[in-house]
C-alpha positions in Angstrom: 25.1 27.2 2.1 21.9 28.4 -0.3 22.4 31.4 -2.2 20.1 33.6 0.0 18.9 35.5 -3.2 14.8 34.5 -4.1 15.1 32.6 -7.2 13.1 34.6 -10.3 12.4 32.8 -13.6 13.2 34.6 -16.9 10.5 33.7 -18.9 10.3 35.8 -21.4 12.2 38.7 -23.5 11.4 41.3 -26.1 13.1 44.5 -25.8 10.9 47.4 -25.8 12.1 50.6 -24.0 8.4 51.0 -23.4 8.0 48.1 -21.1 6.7 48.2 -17.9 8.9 46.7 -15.4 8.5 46.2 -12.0 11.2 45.8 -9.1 12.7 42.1 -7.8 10.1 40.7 -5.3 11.4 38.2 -2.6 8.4 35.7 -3.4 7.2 36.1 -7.2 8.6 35.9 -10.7 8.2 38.6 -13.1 6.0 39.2 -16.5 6.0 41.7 -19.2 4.2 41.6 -22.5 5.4 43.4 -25.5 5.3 42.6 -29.2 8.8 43.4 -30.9 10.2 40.1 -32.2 13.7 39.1 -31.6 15.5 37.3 -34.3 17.2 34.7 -32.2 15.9 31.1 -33.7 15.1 29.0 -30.8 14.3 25.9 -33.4 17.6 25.9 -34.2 18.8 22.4 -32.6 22.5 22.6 -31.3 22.5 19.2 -30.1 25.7 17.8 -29.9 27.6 19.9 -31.5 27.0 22.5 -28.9 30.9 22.2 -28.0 31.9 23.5 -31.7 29.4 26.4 -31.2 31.0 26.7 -27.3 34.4 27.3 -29.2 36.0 23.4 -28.5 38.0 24.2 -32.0 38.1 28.1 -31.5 35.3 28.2 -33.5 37.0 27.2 -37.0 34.8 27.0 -40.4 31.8 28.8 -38.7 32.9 33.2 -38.7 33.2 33.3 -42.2 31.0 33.5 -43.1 28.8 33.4 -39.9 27.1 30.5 -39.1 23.2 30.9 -38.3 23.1 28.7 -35.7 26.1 30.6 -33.7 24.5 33.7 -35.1 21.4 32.9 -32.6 23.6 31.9 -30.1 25.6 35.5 -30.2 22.7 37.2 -30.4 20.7 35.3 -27.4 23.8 35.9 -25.0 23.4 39.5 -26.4 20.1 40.1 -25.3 21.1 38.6 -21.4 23.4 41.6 -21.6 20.1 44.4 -22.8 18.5 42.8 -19.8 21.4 43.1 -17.4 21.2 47.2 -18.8 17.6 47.5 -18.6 16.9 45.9 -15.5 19.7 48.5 -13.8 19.2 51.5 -15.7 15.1 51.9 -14.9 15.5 51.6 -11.0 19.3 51.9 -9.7 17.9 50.8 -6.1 17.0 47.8 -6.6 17.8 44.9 -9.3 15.3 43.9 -11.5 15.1 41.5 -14.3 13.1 41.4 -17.5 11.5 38.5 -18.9 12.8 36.5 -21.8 10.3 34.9 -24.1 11.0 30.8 -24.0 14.5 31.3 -22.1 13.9 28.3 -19.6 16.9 30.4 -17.5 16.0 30.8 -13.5 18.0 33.6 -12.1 20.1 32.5 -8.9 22.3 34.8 -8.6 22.5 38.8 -8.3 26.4 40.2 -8.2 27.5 43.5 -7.2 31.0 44.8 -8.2 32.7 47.4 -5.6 35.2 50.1 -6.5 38.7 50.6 -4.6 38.0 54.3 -4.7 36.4 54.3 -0.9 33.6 56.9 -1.1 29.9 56.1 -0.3 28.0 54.3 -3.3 31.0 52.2 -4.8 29.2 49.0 -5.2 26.7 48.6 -7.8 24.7 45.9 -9.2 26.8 44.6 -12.0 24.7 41.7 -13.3 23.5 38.1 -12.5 23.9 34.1 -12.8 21.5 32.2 -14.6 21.2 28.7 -15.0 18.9 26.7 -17.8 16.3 24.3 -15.9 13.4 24.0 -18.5 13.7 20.5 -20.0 13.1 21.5 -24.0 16.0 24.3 -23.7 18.5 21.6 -22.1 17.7 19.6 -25.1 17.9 22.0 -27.7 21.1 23.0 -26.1 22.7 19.9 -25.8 23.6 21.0 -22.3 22.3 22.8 -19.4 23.9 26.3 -19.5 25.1 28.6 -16.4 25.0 32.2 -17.9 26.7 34.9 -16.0 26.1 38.0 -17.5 27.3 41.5 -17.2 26.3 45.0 -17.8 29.2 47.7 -19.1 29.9 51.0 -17.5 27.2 53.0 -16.0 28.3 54.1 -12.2 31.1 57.3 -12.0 33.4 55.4 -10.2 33.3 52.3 -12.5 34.4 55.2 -15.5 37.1 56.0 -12.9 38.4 52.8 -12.4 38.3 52.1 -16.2 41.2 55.1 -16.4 43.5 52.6 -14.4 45.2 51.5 -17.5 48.2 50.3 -15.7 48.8 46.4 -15.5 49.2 45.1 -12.0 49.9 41.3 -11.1 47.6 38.2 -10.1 48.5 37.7 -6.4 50.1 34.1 -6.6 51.3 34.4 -10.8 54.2 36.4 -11.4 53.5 36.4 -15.3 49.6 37.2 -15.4 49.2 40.6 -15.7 45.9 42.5 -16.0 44.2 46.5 -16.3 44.3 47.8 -12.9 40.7 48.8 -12.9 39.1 45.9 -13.9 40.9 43.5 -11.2 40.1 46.2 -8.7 36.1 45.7 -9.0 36.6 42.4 -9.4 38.4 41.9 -6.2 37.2 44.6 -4.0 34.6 43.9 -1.4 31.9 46.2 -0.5 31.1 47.6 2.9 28.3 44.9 3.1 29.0 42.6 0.3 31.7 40.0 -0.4 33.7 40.9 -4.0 32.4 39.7 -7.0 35.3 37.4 -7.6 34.2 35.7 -4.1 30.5 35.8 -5.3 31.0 34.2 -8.1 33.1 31.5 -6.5 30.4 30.7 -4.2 27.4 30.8 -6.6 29.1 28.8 -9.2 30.4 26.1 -6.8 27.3 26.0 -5.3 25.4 25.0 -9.0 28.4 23.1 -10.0 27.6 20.7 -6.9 23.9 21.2 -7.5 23.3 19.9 -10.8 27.0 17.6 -11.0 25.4 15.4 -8.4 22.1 15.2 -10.6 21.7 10.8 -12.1 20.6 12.5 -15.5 24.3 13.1 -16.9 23.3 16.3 -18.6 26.4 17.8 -19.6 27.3 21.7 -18.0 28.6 24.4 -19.7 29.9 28.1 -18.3 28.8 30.6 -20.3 30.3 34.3 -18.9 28.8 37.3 -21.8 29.2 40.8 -21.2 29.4 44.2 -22.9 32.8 47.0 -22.4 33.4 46.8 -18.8 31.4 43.6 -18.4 32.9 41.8 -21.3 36.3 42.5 -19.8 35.0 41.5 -16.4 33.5 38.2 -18.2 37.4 37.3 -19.3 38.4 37.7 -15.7 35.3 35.6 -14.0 36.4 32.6 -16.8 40.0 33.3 -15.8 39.5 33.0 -12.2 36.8 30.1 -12.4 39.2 27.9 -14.3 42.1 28.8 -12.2 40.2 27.8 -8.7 38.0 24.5 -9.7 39.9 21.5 -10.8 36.4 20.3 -11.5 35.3 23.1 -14.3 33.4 22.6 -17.2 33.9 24.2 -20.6 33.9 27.7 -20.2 33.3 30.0 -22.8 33.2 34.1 -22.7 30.6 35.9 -25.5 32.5 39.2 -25.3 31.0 42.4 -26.9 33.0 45.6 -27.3 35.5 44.2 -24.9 38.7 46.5 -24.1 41.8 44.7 -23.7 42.2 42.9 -20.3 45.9 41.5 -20.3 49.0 40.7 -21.1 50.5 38.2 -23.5 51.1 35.9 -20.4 47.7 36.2 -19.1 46.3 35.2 -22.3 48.5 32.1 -22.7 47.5 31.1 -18.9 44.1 31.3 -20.1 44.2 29.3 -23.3 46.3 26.5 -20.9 43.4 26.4 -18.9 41.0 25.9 -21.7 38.8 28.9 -21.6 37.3 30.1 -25.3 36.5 33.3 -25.9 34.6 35.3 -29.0 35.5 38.9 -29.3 33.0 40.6 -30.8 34.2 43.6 -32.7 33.1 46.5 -34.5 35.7 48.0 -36.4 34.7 51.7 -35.8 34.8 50.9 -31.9 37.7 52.6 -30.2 36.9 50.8 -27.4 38.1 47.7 -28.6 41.9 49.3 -29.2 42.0 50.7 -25.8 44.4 50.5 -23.4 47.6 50.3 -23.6 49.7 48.6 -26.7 49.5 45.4 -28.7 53.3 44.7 -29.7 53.0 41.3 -31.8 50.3 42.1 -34.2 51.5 43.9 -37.3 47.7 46.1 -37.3 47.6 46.9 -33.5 47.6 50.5 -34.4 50.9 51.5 -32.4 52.6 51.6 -35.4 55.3 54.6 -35.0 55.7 54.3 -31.0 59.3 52.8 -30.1 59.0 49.6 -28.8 61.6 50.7 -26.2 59.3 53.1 -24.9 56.2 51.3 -25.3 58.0 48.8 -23.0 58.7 51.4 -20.2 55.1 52.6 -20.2 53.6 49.3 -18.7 50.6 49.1 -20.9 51.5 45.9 -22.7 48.6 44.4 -23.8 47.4 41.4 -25.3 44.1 40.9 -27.6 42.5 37.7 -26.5 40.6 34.7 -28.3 39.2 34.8 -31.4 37.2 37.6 -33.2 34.6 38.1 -35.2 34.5 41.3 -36.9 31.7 43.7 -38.1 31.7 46.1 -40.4 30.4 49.6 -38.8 29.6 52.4 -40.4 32.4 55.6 -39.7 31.2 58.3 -37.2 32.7 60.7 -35.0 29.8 59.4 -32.4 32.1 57.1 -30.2 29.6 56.3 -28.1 27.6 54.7 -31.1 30.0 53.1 -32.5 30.1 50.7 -29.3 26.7 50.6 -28.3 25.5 47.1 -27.2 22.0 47.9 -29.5 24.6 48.5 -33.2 26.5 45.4 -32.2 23.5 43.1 -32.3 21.7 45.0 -35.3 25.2 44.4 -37.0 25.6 40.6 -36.2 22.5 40.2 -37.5 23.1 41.7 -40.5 26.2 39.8 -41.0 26.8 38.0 -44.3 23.5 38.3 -45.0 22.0 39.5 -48.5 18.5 40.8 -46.9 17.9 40.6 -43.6 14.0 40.8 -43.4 13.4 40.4 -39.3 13.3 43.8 -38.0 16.1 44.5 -34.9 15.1 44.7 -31.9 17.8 46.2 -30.5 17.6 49.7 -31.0 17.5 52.4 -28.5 19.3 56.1 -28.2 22.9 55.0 -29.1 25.4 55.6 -26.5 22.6 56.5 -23.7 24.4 55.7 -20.1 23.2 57.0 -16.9 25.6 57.8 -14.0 23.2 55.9 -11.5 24.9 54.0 -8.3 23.5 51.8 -5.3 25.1 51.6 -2.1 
């Protein structure tokens, strides 16, 4: 069956938190015009090395320091996540999307994630599935790219559900283990809306069959990028993809200020299956250290909690994939410390000796509204 969502073209993108933007229409596409420059480099070429830049060898020989090709790459799956924040943030009624300059991305997909806290206004546009169809992108990907992207917290009961720290099982896995929280919006259906674990099952089967049938052997890849909640819901979408399609391409998670999701069995089960994942992470971000405990690494932090009791709390987590690390100024600001707009300012800054592009990526740090949609 067709996904019954109107397909809308990204065509464009250049933050501004002065543009105009205008609600998703059934039958057009949208435009903006603004004039801040983004510092991705579409010219750069990744050919066929696009696996390495995927993750195929965990990304080895290109953090440190940071390659400029994956440095565009981070930063273009960063700006997928400003759009997934804009387009909720300006009208929490309806999903809209922002343009993004020279993308070639056609949005396919709108997904909606529903809390287990059963109270009027649970489910709330979370973010979208877009896939690469413009014939210069493919090429200077190597690949055509399926992009599911996802906001972080914005609604009150996703900041409720974020305070279920305890792990709970995978229904069919008795070593898996994941936060509480997080499995419940990915899992819970809404009063009018299948979950987003089953939304995302459909949508990406549906594209997998699409273009895997295509004559022109154009290689796929899976591309899940989000932001605090979303990153940690982008390790469970890759999770759950891998674990239900035999058929799977590489799958790769671009994960900004991500909390932990798992435990140490969860993350092996997810290497097995081959999923990559870049963690993203500023030093200064407690968000990142949060929840529970990290028993085999010598820095987790927990340092002076008995592991005894550490064991009998249930919050056993592990860190996941491999990280790249930035360098944040201190602040007792927690909120800007893990603001989606620093991490992209500091990634471009990274191993750099002058950085002349101007970001594009600020805005208010730590500015979340407490908007919902039925």
């Amino acid at each position: 069956m067709k996904s019954m969502i109107s397909p809308v073209r990204i065509t464009s993108y250049n933050y501004s938190p002065a543009a105009t933007l205008r609600p998703l229409s059934p039958s057009c596409s949208q435009t903006i015009s603004t004039s801040t420059s983004a510092t991705t480099n579409t010219n750069l070429r990744l050919g066929k090395r696009w696996v390495e830049y995927q993750g195929t060898n965990n990304w080895s020989g290109l953090l440190d320091p940071l390659d400029d090709v994956l440095r565009s790459e981070i930063l273009r799956y960063g700006q997928f996540i400003q759009n997934a924040y804009t387009s909720f943030t300006e009208d929490p009624s309806s999903p809209m999307i922002t343009e993004m300059n020279n993308s070639g991305y056609r949005v396919t997909q709108h997904l909606y994630a529903t809390s287990g806290i059963n109270l009027p206004g649970r489910s709330s546009w979370i973010g979208y599935i877009a896939v690469c169809e413009d014939e210069d992108e493919i090429s200077r990907l190597g690949r055509r790219d399926i992009v599911v992207t996802f906001r972080g917290t914005v609604t009150p009961f996703e900041w409720l559900e974020n305070l279920r720290a305890a792990l709970t099982h995978l229904p069919c896995n008795s070593g898996p283990m994941v936060e509480s929280g997080f499995f419940s919006l990915f899992t819970n259906p809404g009063p009018a809306r299948r979950s987003l674990q089953d939304e995302l099952r459909h949508e990406i089967r549906r594209l997998l069959d699409l273009y895997s049938s295509n004559a022109d052997s154009i290689p796929i890849s899976l591309t899940f990028t989000g932001h605090s909640l979303g990153a940690a819901l982008a390790v469970l979408s890759a999770y759950d993809v891998t674990e239900t399609f035999d058929d799977a391409p590489m799958v790769t998670v671009m994960s900004f200020g991500g909390p932990r999701v798992g435990n140490a069995s969860f993350r092996r089960r997810l290497e097995e299956k081959g999923s990559k994942v870049l963690r993203i992470v500023n030093s200064q971000d407690i968000i990142t250290k949060v929840p529970g405990f990290v028993l085999e690494e010598k820095n987790s932090g927990d340092v002076g909690v008995p592991k005894w009791l550490i064991l009998k709390t249930g919050w056993v987590y592990a860190n996941i994939g491999c990280e790249l690390r930035l360098d944040g100024d201190r602040t007792v600001n927690v909120a800007a410390c893990h603001d989606l707009s620093l991490y992209l300012k500091l990634v471009n800054q990274l191993n750099s000796v002058s950085c002349s592009c101007p970001c594009p990526f600020e805005r208010e740090p730590g500015f979340w509204r407490p908007f919902s949609t039925t």
